[in-house]
C-alpha positions in Angstrom: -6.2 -37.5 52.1 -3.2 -36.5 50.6 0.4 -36.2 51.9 3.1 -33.5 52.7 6.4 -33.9 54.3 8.6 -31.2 54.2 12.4 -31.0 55.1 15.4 -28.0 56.4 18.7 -29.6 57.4 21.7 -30.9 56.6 21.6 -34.0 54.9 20.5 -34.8 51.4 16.5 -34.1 51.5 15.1 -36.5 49.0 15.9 -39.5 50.9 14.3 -38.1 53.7 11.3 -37.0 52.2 10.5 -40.5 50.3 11.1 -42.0 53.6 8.6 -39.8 55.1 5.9 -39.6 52.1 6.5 -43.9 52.5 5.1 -43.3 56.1 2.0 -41.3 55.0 0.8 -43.9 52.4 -2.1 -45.4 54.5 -3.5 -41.7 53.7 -4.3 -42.6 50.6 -2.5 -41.6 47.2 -2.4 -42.0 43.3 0.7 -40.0 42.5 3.7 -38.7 44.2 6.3 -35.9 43.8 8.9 -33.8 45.6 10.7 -30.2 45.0 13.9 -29.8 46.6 16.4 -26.7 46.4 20.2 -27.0 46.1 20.5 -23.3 46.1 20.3 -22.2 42.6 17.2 -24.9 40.9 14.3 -26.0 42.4 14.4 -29.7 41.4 10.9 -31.3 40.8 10.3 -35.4 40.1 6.9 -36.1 40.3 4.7 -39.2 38.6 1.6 -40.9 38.9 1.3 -44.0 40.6 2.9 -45.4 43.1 5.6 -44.4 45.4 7.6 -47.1 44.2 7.2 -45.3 40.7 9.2 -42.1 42.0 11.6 -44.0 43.9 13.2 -45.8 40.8 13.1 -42.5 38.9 15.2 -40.7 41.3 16.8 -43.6 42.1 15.8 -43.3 46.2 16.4 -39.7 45.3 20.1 -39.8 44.8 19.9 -37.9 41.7 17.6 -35.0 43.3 20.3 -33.3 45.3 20.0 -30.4 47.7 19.3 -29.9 51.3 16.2 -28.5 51.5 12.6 -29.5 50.0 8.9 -30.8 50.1 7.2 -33.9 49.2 3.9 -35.3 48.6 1.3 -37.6 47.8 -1.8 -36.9 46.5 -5.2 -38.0 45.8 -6.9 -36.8 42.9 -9.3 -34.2 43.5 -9.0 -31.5 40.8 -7.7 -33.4 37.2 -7.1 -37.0 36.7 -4.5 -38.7 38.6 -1.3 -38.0 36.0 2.6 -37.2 36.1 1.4 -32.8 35.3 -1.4 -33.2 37.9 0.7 -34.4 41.0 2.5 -32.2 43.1 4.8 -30.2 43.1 2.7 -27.8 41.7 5.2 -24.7 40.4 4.5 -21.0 39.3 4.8 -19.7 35.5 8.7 -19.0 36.2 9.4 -21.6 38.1 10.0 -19.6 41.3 7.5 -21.3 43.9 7.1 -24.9 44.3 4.3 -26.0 46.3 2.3 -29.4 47.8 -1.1 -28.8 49.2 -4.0 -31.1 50.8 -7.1 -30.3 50.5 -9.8 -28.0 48.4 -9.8 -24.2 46.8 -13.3 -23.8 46.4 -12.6 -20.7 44.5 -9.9 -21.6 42.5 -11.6 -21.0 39.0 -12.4 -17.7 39.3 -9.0 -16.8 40.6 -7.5 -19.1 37.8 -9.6 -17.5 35.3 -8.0 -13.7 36.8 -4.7 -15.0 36.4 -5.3 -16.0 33.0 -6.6 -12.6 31.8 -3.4 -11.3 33.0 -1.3 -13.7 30.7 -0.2 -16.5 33.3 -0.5 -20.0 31.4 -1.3 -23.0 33.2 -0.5 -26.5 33.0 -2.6 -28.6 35.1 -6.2 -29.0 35.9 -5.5 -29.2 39.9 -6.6 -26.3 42.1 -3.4 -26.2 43.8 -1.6 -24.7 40.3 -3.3 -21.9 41.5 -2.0 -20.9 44.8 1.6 -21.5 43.0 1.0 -18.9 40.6 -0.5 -16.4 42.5 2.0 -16.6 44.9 4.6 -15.3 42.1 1.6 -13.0 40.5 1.7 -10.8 44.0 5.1 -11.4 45.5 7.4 -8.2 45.2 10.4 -9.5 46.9 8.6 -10.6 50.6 7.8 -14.1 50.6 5.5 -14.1 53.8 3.7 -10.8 52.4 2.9 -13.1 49.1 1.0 -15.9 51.3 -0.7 -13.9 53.3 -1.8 -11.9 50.2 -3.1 -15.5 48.7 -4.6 -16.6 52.1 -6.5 -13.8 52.2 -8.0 -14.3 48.6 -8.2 -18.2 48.7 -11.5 -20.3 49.8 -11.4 -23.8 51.2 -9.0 -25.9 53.0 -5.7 -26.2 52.8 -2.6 -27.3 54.4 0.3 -26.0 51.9 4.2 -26.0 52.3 6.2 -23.6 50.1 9.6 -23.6 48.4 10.8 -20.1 46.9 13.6 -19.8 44.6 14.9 -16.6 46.4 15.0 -18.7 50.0 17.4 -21.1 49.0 17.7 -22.1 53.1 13.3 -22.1 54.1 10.2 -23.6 53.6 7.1 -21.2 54.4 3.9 -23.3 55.6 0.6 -23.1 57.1 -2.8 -24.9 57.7 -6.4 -24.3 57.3 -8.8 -27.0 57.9 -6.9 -29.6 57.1 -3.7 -31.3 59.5 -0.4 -30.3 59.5 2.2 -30.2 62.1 6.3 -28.6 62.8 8.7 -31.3 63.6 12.1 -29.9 65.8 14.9 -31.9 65.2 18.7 -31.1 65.7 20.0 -29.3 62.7 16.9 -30.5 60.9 13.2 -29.6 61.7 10.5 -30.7 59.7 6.6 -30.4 58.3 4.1 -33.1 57.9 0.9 -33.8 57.3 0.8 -36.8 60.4 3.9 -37.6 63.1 4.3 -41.2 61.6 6.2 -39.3 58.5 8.7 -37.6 61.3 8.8 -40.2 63.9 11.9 -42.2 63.0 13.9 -38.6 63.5 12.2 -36.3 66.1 9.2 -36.9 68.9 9.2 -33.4 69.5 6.4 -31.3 67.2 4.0 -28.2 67.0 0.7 -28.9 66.2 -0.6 -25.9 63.9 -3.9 -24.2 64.3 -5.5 -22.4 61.6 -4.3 -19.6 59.6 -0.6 -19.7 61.4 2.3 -19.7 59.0 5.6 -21.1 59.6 9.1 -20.5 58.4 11.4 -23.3 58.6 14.8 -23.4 58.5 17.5 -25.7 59.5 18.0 -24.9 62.8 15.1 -21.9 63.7 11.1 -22.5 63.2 9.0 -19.3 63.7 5.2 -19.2 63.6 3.5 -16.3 63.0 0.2 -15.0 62.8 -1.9 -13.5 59.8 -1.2 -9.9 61.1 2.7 -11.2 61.3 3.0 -11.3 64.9 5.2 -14.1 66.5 2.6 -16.9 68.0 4.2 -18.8 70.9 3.9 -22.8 70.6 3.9 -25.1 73.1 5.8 -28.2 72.2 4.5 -31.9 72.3 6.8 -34.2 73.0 5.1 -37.7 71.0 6.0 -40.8 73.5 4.9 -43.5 71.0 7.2 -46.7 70.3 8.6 -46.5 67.2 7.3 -49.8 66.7 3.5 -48.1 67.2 3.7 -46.9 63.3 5.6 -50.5 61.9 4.3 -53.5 60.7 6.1 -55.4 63.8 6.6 -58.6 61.5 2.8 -58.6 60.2 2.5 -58.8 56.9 -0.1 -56.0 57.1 -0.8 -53.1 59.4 -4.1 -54.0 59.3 -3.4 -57.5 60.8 -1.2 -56.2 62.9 -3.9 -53.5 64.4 -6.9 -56.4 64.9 -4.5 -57.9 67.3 -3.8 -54.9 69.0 -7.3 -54.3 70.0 -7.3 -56.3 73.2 -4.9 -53.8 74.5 -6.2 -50.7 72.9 -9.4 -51.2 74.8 -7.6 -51.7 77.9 -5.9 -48.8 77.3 -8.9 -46.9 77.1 -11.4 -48.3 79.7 -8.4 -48.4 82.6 -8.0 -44.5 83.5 -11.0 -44.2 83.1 -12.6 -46.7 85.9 -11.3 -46.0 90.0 -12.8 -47.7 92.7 -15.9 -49.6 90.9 -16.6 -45.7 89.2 -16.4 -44.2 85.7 -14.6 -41.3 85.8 -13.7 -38.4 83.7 -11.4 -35.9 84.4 -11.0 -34.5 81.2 -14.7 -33.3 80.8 -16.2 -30.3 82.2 -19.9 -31.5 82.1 -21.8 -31.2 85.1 -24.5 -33.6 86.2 -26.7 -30.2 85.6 -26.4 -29.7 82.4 -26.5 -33.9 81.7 -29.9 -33.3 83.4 -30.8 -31.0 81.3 -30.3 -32.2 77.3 -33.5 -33.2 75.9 -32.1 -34.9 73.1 -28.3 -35.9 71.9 -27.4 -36.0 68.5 -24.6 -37.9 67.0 -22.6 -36.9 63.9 -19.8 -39.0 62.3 -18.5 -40.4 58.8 -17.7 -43.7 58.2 -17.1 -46.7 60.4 -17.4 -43.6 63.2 -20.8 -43.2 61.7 -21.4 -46.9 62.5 -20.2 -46.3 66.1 -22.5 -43.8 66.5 -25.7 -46.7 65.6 -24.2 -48.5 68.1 -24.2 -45.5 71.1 -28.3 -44.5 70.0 -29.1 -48.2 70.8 -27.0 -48.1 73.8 -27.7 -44.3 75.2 -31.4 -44.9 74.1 -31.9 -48.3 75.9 -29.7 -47.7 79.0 -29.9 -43.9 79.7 -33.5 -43.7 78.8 -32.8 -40.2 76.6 -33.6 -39.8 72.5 -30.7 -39.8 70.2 -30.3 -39.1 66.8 -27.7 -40.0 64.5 -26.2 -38.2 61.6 -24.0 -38.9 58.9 -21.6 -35.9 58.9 -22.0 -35.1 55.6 -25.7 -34.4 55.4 -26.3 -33.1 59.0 -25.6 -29.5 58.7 -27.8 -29.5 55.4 -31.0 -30.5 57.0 -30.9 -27.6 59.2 -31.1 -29.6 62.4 -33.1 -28.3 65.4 -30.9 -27.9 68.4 -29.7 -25.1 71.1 -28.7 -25.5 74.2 -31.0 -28.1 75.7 -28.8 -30.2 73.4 -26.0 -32.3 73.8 -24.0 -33.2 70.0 -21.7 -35.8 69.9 -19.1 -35.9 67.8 -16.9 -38.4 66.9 -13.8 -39.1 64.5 -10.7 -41.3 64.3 -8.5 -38.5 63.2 -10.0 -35.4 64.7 -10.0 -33.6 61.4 -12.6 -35.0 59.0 -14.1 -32.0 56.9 -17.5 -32.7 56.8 -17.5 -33.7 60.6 -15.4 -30.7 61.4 -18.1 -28.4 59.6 -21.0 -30.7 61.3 -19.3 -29.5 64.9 -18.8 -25.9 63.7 -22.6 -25.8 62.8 -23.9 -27.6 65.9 -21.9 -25.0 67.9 -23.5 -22.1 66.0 -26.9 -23.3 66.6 -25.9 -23.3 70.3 -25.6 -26.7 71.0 -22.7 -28.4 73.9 -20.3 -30.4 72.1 -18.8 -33.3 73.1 -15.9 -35.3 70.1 -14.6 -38.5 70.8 -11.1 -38.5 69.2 -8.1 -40.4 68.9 -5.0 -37.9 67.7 -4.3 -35.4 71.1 -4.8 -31.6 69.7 -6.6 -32.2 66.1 -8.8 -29.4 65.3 -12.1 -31.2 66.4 -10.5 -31.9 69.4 -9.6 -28.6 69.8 -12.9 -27.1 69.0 -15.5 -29.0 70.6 -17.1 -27.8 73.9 -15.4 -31.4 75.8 -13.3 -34.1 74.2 -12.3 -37.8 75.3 -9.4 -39.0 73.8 -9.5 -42.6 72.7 -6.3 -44.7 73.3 -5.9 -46.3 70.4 -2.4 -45.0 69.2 -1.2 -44.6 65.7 -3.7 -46.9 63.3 -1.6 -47.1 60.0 -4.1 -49.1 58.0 -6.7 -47.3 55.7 -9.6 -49.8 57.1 -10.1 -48.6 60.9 -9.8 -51.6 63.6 -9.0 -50.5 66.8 -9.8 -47.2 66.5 -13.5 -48.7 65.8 -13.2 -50.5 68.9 -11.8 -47.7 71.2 -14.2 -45.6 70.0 -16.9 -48.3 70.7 -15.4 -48.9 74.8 -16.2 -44.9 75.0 -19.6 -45.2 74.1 -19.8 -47.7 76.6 -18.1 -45.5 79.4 -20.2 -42.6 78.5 -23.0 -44.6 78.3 -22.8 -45.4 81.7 -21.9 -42.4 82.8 -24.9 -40.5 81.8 -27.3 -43.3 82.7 -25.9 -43.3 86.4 -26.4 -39.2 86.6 -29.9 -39.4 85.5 -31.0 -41.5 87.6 -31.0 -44.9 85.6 -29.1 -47.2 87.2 -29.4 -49.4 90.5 -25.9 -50.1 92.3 -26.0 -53.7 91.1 -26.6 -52.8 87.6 -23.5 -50.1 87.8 -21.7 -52.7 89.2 -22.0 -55.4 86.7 -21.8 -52.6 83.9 -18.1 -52.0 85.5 -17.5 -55.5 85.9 -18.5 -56.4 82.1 -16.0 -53.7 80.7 -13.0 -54.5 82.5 -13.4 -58.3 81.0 -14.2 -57.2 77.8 -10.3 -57.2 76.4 -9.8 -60.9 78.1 -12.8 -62.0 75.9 -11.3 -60.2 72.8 -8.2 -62.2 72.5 -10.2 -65.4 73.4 -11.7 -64.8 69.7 -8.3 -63.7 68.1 -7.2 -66.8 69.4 -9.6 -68.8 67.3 -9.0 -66.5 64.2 -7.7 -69.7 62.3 -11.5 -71.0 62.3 -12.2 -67.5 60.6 -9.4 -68.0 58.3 -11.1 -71.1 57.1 -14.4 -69.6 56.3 -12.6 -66.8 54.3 -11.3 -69.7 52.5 -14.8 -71.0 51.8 -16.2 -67.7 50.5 -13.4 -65.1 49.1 -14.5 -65.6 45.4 -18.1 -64.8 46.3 -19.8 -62.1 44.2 -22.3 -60.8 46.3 -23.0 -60.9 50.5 -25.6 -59.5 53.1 -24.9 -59.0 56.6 -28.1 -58.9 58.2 -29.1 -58.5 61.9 -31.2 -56.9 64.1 -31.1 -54.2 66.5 -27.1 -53.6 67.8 -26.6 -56.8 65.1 -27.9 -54.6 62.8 -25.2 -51.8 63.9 -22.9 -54.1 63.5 -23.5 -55.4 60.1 -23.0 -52.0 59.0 -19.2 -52.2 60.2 -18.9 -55.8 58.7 -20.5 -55.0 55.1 -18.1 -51.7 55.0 -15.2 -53.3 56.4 -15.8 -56.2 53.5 -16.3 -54.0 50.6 -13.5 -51.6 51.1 -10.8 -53.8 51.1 -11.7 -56.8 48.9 -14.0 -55.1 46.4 -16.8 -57.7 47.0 -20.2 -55.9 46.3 -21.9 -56.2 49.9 -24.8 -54.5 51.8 -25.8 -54.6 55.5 -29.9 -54.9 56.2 -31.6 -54.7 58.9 -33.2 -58.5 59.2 -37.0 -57.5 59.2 -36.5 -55.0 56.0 -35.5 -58.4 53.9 -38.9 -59.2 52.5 -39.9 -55.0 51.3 -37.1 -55.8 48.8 -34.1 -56.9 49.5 -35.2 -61.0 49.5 -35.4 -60.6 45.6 -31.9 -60.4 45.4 -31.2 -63.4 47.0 -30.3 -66.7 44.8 -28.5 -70.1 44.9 -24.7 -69.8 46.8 -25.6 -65.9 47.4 -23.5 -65.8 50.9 -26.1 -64.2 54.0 -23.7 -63.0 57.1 -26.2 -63.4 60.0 -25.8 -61.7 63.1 -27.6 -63.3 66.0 -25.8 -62.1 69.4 -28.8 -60.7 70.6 -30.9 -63.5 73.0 -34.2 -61.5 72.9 -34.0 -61.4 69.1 -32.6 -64.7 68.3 -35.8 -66.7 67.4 -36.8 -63.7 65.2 -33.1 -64.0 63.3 -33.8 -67.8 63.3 -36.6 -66.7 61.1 -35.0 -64.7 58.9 -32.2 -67.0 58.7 -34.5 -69.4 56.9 -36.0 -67.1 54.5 -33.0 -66.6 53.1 -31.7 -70.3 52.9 -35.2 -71.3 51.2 -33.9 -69.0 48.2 -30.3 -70.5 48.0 -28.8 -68.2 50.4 -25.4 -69.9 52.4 -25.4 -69.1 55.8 -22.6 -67.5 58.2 -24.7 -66.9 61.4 -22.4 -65.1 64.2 -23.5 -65.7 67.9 -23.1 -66.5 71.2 -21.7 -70.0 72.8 -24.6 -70.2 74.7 -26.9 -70.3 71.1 -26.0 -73.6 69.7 -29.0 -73.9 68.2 -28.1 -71.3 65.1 -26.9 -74.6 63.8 -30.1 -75.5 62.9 -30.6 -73.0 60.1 -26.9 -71.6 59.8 -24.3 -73.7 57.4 -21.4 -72.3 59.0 -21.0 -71.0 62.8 -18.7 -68.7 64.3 -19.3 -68.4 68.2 -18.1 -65.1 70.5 -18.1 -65.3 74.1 -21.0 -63.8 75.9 -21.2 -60.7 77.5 -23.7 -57.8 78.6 -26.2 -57.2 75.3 -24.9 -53.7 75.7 -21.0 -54.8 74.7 -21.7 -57.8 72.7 -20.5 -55.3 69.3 -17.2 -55.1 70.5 -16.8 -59.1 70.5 -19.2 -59.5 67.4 -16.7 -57.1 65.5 -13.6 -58.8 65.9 -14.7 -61.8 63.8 -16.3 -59.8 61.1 -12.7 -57.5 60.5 -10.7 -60.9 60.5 -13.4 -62.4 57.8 -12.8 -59.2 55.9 -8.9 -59.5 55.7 -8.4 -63.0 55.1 -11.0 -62.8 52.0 -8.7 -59.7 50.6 -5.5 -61.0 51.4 -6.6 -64.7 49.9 -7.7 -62.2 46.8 -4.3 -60.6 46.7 -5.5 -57.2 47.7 -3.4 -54.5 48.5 -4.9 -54.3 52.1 -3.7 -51.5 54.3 -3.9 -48.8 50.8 -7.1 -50.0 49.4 -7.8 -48.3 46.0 -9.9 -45.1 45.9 -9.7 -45.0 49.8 -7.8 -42.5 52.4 -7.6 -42.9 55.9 -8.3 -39.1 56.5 -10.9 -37.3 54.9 -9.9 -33.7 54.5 -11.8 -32.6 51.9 -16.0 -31.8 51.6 
């Protein structure tokens, strides 16, 4: 949520930050703003809405000059989305400009300090309030200021800093929530994700917690909270350019369906050598796989709905009980773990809070920890016990689609894995495990080649009002993914069931035209969706039944088919998925949606 870009160099800056805060829209926004300096005034534009919005007022920022400044989108948190709320937030005098993501837990009762001591405020966000203590304890040392607030703040944060008296530097730093150092060539650069950056450097600092940085034009030093000098290592970014661009797609969304075939490929290929799964980046030994009792996975989301998928699939195939958590409500519920316990983590960004704090527990309780992550050296990455990277590169598009599917190919690597060290598998089953992965992106852009049948049935139902998916066992895992992925970018009301809870309830709300999405991939549970299938068509339900070639028969109670190719039971999500994102898209773009920035959403979740 929320977005900063930040800019030292030599060129006009307000160009450059609009470009960048134009990158970081996908994280979700409703207002923008930017500070820049031009060595006597800290300039601030700022206005709710749109980009778009502050764009014409500054006219692309030509009448915001100066060299040096900060930028940012934000999503409303603290106060209504409004032109006062956004950031720039600035201190009483107009000394410190600042942008922030994330959450001051304490901010009222410092706010409520401040006040006492005569300091008037003009917004309702939380953020107002690391601007104005910033000038309330700075006495001519600007780093001595923010470590003063650091030290008396709560929360998350990730904050970049203008001061009046540092015409030529931008102080930052990072607390639970992302931020990284650009290094350019006369410029260098803060952000809260590379895609802001990547058009003019690849080479970046990642930030851990608590560091600050100064950053001028042409020097970036990080120091610690005691002011010692902390020594970065650089990452050079080796993305295409084209990764983070809409490659002539209308939408990024569109554009990151089709890339799934290769993103899976990407991600399966290291990892399989001679008929093996291998992987070198864990530390796990087959002694401490041998000895978890139980594995508990924690995730948010469409990771959440990957993580249904892996308890069917660790449960069935590695023969050892799993649980699975939303993030959110895991480390309230005081879990029962230590070290017999293995906690999985996973998260597209690798620094969602409530995961974050999910991990932090699980590894306080004593737990190993295992993430499965896409972005190399997020904090969740960085924390956890183990980490495999997914391969999914930059996903743009607020609705997750490939790094779903990455994420899903893991599960499946891991699953097999852990099934072969404890014993589960013959050879031949290894063997045809191994052999059903490597096909599985072949058989992925089989269906996107058929996506014009799914285009049609989009057609049929985008002015529907109401729709179930329904399925049973993994179908049921993925109707979750296909409900979410409907409702959040077209705004349909829709709910995923599993198929045998319809009659304790749900069956009621079933009437003439309501649309039923039926998954049926599963061949030992087909007759029993057949069933179900036909409860809901004797109330008026339309049916979209999703299965196999092999299971021509759905036609019998389904109105409309939509066939995947078969596959292992175990990997039948990752085709059954592909259809249900493409039905999802062409219903919002045939509603005119704005797809890739759907409202209320943000592709990262920094905040509780």
């Amino acid at each position: 949520m929320c977005g900063i870009v930040g800019y030292a160099g030599e060129v006009q800056a307000a160009p450059v930050l609009l470009s960048g805060l134009e990158k970081l829209e996908y994280r979700g926004y409703d207002s923008a703003g930017l500070a820049v300096y031009d060595g006597k005034t800290v300039h601030v534009a700022k206005a709710k809405g749109r980009l778009q919005v502050l764009r014409e007022m500054t006219q692309d920022g030509a009448l915001v000059p100066g060299v040096i400044g900060i930028g940012h989108t934000r999503w409303a948190t603290h106060g209504a989305p409004s032109d006062v709320n956004s950031h720039p937030q600035v201190s009483d005098s107009g000394k410190f400009a600042v942008v922030h993501n994330g959450i001051i837990e304490n901010y009222l009762q410092l706010k409520e300090k401040l006040m006492k001591k005569g300091v008037t405020f003009v917004s309702e966000t939380d953020t107002e309030v690391v601007a104005q203590l910033l000038e309330y304890y700075y006495k001519g040392d600007i780093i001595d200021a923010v470590i003063q607030v650091l030290r008396r703040v709560e929360g998350s944060y990730a904050l970049g800093v203008l001061c009046e008296d540092a015409p030529d530097q931008i102080v930052a730093v990072r607390k639970d929530s992302p931020l990284i150092v650009g290094l350019g060539q006369g410029e260098n650069f803060i952000a809260s994700d590379v895609p802001a950056i990547l058009s003019r450097t690849r080479d970046i600092y990642r930030l851990q917690d608590n560091e600050i940085v100064i950053l001028k034009k042409d020097s970036v030093q990080v120091l610690n909270m005691d002011r010692e000098p902390v020594e970065k290592q650089i990452t050079h970014i080796d993305w295409d350019v084209s990764a983070a661009e809409k490659g002539g797609y209308e939408h990024f969304m569109a554009k990151e369906i089709m890339e799934q075939p290769k993103a899976v490929r990407d991600t399966i290929s290291p990892r399989l050598r001679d008929g093996r799964v291998v992987f070198d980046e864990i530390s796990l030994t087959a002694e401490q796989i041998q000895s978890f009792s139980k594995i508990f996975i924690v995730a948010c989301g469409s990771a959440y709905h990957v993580g249904v998928v892996a308890k069917y699939v660790l449960e069935q195939t590695a023969r050892i009980p799993v649980e699975v958590d939303v993030a959110s409500e895991f480390r309230y519920r005081q879990p029962i773990l230590g070290k017999d316990t293995l906690v999985l983590v996973i998260s597209q960004s690798g620094e969602t809070a409530d995961t974050l704090a999910a991990l932090r527990e699980a590894k306080r309780l004593g737990a190993y920890t295992l993430s499965i992550v896409n972005v190399v050296g997020s904090t969740i990455a960085n924390e956890s016990d183990d980490v495999i990277y997914t391969w999914a590169g930059p996903e743009i598009a607020v609705a997750t689609t490939k790094a779903y599917s990455t994420q899903l190919a893991v599960v499946y690597l891991l699953t097999i894995y852990l099934a072969d060290l404890l014993g589960r598998l013959t050879p031949e089953q290894y063997a045809e495990y191994v052999k059903e992965l490597e096909a599985l992106p072949e058989k992925m852009e089989s269906i996107l080649q058929n996506r014009a049948n799914i285009q049609y049935l989009a057609s049929q139902f985008f002015n529907v009002r109401d729709v179930f998916f329904i399925g049973r066992n993994l179908d049921y895992a993925m109707s979750l993914e296909g409900s979410l992925k409907l409702k959040e970018i077209s705004y349909i009301h829709s709910d995923a069931y599993a198929a045998g809870e319809l009659k304790h309830g749900t069956i009621s709300l079933v009437e003439d035209g309501t649309l039923v999405v039926a998954l049926a991939t599963q061949k030992s549970l087909f007759e029993k969706m057949m069933s179900n299938m036909k409860e809901v068509k004797a109330r008026g339900a339309v049916v979209l039944g999703v299965t196999t070639q092999e299971q021509t028969q759905i036609e019998k109670e389904a109105d409309y088919v939509f066939y995947i190719p078969d596959a292992c039971p175990m990997m039948l999500p990752s085709l059954s998925v592909v259809p249900l994102q493409l039905f999802a898209y062409y219903v919002s773009s045939m509603k005119g949606c704005d797809i890739d920035k759907p409202r209320n959403l943000a592709k990262s979740v920094t905040v509780e």
